[in-house]
PATORMI-341702 format. One record per residue (C-alpha): residue in three letters; x, y, z. Coordinates in steps of 0.1 Angstrom, whole numbers, padded with zeros to 4 digits, always signed. Layout:
ALAXYZ...
END
This chain:
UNK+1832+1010+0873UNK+1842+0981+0857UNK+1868+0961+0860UNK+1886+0940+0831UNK+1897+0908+0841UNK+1914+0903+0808UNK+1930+0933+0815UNK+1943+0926+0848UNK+1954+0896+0843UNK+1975+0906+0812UNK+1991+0932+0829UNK+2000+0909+0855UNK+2019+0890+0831UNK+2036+0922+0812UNK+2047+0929+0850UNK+2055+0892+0858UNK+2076+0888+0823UNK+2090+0927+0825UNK+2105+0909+0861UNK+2116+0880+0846UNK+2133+0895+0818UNK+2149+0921+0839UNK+2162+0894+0869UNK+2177+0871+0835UNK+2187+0903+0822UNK+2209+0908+0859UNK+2219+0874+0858UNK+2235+0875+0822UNK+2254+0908+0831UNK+2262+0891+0861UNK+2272+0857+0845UNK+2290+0875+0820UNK+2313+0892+0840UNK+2322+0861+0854UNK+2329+0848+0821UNK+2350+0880+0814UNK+2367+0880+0848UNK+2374+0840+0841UNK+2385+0846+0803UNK+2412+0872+0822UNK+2422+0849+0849UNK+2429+0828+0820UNK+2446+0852+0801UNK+2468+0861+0830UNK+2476+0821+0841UNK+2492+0819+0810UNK+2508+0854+0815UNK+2517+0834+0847UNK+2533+0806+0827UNK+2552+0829+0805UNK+2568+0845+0835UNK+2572+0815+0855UNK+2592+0805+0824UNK+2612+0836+0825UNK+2620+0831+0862UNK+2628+0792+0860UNK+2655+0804+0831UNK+2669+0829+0854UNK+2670+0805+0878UNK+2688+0782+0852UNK+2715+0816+0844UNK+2719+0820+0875UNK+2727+0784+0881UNK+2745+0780+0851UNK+2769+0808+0862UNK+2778+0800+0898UNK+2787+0758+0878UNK+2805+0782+0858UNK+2823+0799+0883UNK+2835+0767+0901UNK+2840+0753+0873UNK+2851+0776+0842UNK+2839+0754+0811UNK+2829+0762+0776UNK+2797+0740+0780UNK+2785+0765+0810UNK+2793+0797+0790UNK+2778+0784+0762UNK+2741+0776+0783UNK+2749+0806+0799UNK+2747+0828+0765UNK+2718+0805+0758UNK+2696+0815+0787UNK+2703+0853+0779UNK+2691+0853+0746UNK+2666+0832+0753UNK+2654+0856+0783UNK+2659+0887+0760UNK+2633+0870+0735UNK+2609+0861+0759UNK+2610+0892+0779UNK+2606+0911+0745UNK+2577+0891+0735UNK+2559+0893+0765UNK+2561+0927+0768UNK+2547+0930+0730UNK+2522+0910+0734UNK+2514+0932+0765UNK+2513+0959+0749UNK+2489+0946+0723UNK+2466+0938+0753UNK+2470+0967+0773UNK+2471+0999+0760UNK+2499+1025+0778UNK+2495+1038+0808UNK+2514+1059+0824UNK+2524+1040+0862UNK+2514+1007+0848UNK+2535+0986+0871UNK+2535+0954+0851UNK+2549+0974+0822UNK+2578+0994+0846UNK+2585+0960+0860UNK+2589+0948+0827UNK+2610+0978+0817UNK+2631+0970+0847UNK+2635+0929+0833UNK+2640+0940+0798UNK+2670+0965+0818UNK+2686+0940+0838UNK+2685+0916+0806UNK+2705+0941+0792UNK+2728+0941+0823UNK+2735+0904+0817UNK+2745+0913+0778UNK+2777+0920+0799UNK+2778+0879+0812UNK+2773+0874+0776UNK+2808+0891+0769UNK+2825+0877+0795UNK+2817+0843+0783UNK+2826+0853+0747UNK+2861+0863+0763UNK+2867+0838+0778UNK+2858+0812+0749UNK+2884+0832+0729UNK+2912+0839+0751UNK+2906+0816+0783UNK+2910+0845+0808UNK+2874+0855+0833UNK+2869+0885+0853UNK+2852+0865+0882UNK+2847+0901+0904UNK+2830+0913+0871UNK+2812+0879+0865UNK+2800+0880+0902UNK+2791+0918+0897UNK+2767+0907+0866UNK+2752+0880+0883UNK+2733+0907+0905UNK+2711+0913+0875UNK+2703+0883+0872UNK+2692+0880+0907UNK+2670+0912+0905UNK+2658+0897+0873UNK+2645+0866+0896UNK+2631+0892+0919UNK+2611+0916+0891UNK+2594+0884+0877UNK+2585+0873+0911UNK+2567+0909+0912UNK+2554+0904+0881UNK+2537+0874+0891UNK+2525+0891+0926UNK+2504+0916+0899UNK+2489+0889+0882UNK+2484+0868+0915UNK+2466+0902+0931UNK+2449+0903+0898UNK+2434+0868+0898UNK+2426+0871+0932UNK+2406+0910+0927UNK+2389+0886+0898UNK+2381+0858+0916UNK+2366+0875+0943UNK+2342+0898+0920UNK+2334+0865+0906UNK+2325+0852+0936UNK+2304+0882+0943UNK+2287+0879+0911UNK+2277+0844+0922UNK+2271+0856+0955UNK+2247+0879+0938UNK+2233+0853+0912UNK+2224+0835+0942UNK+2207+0860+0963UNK+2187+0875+0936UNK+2177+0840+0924UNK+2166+0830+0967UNK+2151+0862+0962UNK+2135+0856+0928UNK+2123+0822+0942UNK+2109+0836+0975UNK+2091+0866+0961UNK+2077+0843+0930UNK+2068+0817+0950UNK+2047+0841+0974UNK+2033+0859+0946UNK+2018+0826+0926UNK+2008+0818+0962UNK+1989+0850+0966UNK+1979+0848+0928UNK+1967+0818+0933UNK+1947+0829+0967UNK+1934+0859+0946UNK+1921+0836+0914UNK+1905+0809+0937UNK+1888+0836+0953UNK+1881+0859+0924UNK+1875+0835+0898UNK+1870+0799+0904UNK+1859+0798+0934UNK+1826+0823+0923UNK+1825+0803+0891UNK+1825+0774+0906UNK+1792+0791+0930UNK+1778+0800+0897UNK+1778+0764+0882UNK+1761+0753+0915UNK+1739+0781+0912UNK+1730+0768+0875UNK+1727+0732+0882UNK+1703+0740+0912UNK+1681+0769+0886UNK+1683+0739+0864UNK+1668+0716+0890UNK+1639+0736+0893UNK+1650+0764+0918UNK+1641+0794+0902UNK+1643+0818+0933UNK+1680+0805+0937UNK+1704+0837+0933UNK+1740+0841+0937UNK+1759+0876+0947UNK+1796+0887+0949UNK+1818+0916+0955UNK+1835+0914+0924UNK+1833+0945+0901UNK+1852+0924+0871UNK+1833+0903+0844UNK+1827+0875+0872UNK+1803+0904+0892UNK+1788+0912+0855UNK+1783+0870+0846UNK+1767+0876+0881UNK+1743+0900+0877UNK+1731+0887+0842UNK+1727+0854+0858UNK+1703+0871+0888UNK+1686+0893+0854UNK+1681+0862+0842UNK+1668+0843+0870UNK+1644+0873+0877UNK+1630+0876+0847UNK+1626+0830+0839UNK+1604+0833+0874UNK+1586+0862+0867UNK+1575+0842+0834UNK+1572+0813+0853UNK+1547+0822+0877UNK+1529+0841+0849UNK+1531+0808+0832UNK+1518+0790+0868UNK+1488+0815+0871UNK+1480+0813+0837UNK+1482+0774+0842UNK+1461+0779+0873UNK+1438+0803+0859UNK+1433+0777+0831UNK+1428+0746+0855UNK+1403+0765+0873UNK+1386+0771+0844UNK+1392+0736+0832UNK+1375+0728+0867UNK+1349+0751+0863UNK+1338+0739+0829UNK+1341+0704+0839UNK+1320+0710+0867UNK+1295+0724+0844UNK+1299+0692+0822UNK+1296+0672+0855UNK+1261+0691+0864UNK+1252+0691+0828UNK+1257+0656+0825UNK+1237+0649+0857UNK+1208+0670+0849UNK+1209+0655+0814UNK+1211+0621+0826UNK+1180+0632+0855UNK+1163+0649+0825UNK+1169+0618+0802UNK+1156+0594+0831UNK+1126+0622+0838UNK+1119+0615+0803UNK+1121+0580+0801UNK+1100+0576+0834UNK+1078+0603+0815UNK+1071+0577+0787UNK+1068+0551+0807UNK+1041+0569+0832UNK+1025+0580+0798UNK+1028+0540+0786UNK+1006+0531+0823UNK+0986+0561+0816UNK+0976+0547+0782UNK+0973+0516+0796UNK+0953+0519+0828UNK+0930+0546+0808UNK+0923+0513+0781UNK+0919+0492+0812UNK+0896+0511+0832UNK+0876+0523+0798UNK+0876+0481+0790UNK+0885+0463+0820UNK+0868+0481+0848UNK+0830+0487+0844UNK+0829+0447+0831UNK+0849+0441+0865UNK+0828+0459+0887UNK+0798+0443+0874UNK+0817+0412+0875UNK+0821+0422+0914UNK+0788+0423+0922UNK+0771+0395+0907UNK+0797+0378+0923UNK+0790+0393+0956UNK+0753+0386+0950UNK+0761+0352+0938UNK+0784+0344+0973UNK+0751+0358+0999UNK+0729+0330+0980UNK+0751+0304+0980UNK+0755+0313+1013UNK+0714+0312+1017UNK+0713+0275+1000UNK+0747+0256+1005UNK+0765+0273+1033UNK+0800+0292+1038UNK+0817+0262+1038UNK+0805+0246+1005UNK+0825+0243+0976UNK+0804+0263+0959UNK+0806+0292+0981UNK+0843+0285+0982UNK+0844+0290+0942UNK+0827+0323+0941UNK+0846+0329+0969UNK+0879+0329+0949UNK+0864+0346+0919UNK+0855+0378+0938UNK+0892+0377+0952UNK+0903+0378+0923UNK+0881+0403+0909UNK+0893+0424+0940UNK+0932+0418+0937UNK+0923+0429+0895UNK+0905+0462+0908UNK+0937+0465+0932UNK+0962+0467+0901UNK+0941+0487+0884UNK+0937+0513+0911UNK+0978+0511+0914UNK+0982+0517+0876UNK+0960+0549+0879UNK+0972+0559+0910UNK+1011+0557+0896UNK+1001+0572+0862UNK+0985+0603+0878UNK+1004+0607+0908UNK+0993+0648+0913UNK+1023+0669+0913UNK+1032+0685+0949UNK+1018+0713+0966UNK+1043+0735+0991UNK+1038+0747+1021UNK+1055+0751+1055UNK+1056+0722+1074UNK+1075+0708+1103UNK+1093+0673+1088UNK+1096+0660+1127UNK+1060+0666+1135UNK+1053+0647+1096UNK+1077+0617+1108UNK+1058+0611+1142UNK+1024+0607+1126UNK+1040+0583+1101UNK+1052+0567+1135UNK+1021+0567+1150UNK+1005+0553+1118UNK+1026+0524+1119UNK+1034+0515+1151UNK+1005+0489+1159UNK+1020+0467+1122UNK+1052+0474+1140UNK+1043+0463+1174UNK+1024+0431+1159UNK+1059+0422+1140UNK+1075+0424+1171UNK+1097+0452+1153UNK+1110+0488+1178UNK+1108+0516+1159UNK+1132+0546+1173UNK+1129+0583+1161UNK+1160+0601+1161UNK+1150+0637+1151UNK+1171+0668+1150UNK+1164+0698+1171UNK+1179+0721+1146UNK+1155+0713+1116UNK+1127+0742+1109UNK+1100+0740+1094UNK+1100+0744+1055UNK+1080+0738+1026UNK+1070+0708+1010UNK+1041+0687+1003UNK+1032+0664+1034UNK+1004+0645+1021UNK+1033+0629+0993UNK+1059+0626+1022UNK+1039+0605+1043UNK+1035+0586+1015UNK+1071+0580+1006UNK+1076+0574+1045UNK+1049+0553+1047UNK+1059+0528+1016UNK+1094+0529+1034UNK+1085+0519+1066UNK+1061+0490+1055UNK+1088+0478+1028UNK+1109+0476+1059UNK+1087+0460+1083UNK+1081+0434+1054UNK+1118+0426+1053UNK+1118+0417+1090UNK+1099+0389+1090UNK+1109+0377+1127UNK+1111+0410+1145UNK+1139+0439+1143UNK+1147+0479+1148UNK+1139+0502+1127UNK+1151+0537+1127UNK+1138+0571+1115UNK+1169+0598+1116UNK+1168+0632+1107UNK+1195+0659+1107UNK+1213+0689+1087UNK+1236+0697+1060UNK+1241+0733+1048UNK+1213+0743+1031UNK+1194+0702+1029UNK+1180+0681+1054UNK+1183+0640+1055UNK+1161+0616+1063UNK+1173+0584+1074UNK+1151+0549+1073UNK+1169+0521+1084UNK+1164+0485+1091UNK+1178+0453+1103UNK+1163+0432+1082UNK+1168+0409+1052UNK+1188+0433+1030UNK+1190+0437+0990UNK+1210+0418+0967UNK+1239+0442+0960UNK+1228+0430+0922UNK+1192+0443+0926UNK+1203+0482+0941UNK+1209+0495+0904UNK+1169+0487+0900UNK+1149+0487+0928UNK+1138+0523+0918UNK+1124+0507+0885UNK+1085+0511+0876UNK+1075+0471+0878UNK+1103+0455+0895UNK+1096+0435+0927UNK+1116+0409+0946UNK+1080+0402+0964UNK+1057+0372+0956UNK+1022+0392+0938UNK+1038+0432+0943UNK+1038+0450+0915UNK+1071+0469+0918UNK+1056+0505+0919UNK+1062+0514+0950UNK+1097+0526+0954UNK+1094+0540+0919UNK+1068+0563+0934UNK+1088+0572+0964UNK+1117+0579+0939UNK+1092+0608+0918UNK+1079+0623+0949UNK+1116+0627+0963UNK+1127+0642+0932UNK+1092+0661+0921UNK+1110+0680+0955UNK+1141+0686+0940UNK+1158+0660+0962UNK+1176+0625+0959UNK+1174+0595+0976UNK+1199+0565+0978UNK+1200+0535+0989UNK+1225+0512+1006UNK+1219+0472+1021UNK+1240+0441+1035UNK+1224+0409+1029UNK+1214+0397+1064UNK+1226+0431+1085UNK+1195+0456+1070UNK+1188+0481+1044UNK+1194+0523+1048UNK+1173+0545+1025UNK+1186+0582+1029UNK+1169+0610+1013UNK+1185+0648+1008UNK+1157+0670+1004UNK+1167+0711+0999UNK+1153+0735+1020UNK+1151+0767+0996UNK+1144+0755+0960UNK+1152+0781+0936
END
């Protein structure tokens, strides 16, 4: 079940402001009844006043009579009448404005007492006659005089009672006053102690319940912000923070859930991306092999045309040309000699009639080069005869060749007639290039479903300028070659479905390396 935090926390505050009103509303009463107890303390100090005044007159009568009795004089009689009336008015007042005050009792000492005064003022009217008397006629009763002054002295005695009450009084106030304070004081330490713990706890209780999981939340956030997505957060808390919690994780859940649909659909698409680009790749190669097919194509069909106009024009002449020549050389021969200039002269002409034929024969033989015929045959056992084939060149170049042929390579099919071939212009292209002796190398080994032939050579090298077109028709670096014989070797490697490269350090040697499949499709 849910909890409301706003809830909570607002009836927290009803509570905490219910107990503040209700400790003020202590304190007032409290604090009032000081107030009350100190307005009647200072009520009664000047009830204490009035009758300290009352007493200090009697005190004065009582005075005044015993100067009048050792000394009868008209002055004393006349303070002493004085002070009587004077007490009579005071003691009547007071008692008035007690009564106001107080409202009847019945034992109310303060009132008996003064009763009592107000009787023993009336005792002393009989002083007052006395002096009257003797103003008149000269003569004093001192027994009666003396009798009279009792009153007054019980008089001194009822306002000291008097005072005693108010005294008691004050001192009854005081002390609830200072138990009012005493109070004020404990239930404000109290107040203090319990508040103090309680913000301490409430405190405790809103770091834990509130920041404190906010403040995981924000981390939380900034980290799913960062990139985290699998980041989640979990609390206890069944208020709003638990619910922020849970829609955060709902959240969370359901951005990753979108994001790896959004990664595999990114995936998906790269792969197909990939996969089409690999198909643009092979696309681009096979057009650019069909493209170069094409333009070797034309340029075959270019020789074609142009060794079938030279051996329809050129070659019957050249033959005839040969052998009046040759008939021409066996009678100068007959008349002048081999060594005569003449002989020398015809000679020449028939070389050069020969190295003519020798172009022509190339022309025709690149032009229509047969395509190949498969069948099963063992690539070691084809290399060896090209090794036998050329070893006695080799041996006269002072050049060791080295076969390095793989044990794992089977037989498969291809045409061995046009390998020889293209192993056989490889192998005297290389043993041209080391003109004063060398190695040269014939590797073979495997690679998934192709096998690789390697030729290499320590001799001269290629121009890293002339690697981009040594597979041209016509191109030669030699002095009289006619630059079709890698071209060859390039269309019976690929007439197989293969690929050859080439790679060469000027002055360290030159690496052909052809990849020819096994299973053609």
């Amino acid at each position: 079940m849910l909890k409301k935090l706003g809830k909570t926390i607002t009836i927290a505050n009803a509570i905490a402001f219910t107990i503040v009103i209700l400790v003020g509303g202590v304190s007032i009463f409290l604090t009032q009844d000081i107030l009350h107890n100190a307005y009647k303390i200072e009520k009664l100090s000047r009830d204490i006043v009035v009758v300290d005044s009352i007493h200090a007159d009697t005190y004065r009568l009582i005075l005044a009579i015993h100067h009048f009795l050792i000394e009868p004089d008209e002055l004393y009689s006349d303070e002493v009448r004085e002070l009587i009336a004077d007490l009579k008015n005071k003691v009547e007042d007071y008692k008035e404005d007690e009564l106001r005050e107080i409202a009847p009792k019945e034992g109310n000492m303060e009132i008996q007492l003064l009763d009592i005064i107000l009787e023993d003022v009336k005792g002393l009217d009989g002083v007052s006659e006395l002096m009257y008397e003797f103003s008149q006629t000269g003569n004093l009763d001192r027994d009666k005089l003396i009798r009279l002054e009792a009153f007054g002295y019980e008089l001194e005695d009822t306002t000291k009672r008097i005072n005693k009450i108010h005294f008691d009084k004050i001192g009854k106030w005081t002390d609830e006053s200072l138990t009012n304070m005493w109070m004020i004081l404990f239930i404000y330490l109290v107040f203090i102690t319990l508040g103090g713990l309680t913000i301490y706890e409430g405190h405790r209780v809103l770091l834990k319940k509130v920041v404190r999981p906010i403040k995981d939340l924000a981390a939380a956030t900034i980290e799913f912000a960062e990139g985290k997505l699998n980041k989640r957060v979990a609390t206890d808390s069944q208020t709003e923070i638990g619910q922020l919690y849970q829609s955060f994780n709902t959240m969370a859940e359901r951005l990753q859930e979108n994001d790896e649909i959004l990664r595999k659909f990114n995936e998906a698409l790269e792969k197909k991306v990939k996969e089409r680009t690999i198909e643009l790749q092979k696309a681009n190669v096979q057009l650019q092999k069909t493209q170069n097919a094409l333009i070797r194509t034309e340029k075959v069909a270019a020789v074609g045309q142009i060794a079938a106009g030279v051996t329809h024009e050129i070659k019957n002449p050249l033959n005839s040309l040969s052998i009046n020549a040759q008939m021409l050389l066996k009678e100068l021969s007959a008349k002048f000699g081999a060594d005569s200039p003449s002989y020398e002269s015809a000679a020449l002409i028939r070389y050069e009639i020969n190295r003519i034929n020798n172009i022509l024969e190339e022309f025709v033989k690149y032009a229509k080069f047969p395509e190949p015929q498969f069948f099963e045959n063992d690539m070691n056992q084809v290399i060896s005869e090209v090794a036998d084939l050329i070893s006695h060149s080799a041996q006269d170049s002072g050049i060791s060749i080295k076969l390095s042929l793989s044990d794992d390579l089977l037989p498969f099919k291809f045409d061995a007639r046009q390998i020889k071939v293209v192993l056989m212009n490889l192998a005297q292209n290389a043993i041209k290039a080391m003109k004063s002796g060398g190695f040269l190398e014939i590797k073979t080994s495997c690679s998934d479903d192709s096998i690789i032939i390697t030729v290499s050579d320590t001799g001269e090298g290629i121009a890293e300028k002339n690697l981009e077109v040594i597979f041209s028709p016509f191109f030669s670096t030699k002095e009289g070659g006619l630059g079709l014989g890698l071209s060859i070797v390039q269309r019976v490697v690929e007439s197989h479905g293969g690929k050859i490269q080439c790679t060469s350090t000027v002055g360290s040697g030159t690496v052909f390396e052809i990849t020819l499949p096994i299973e053609r499709g």
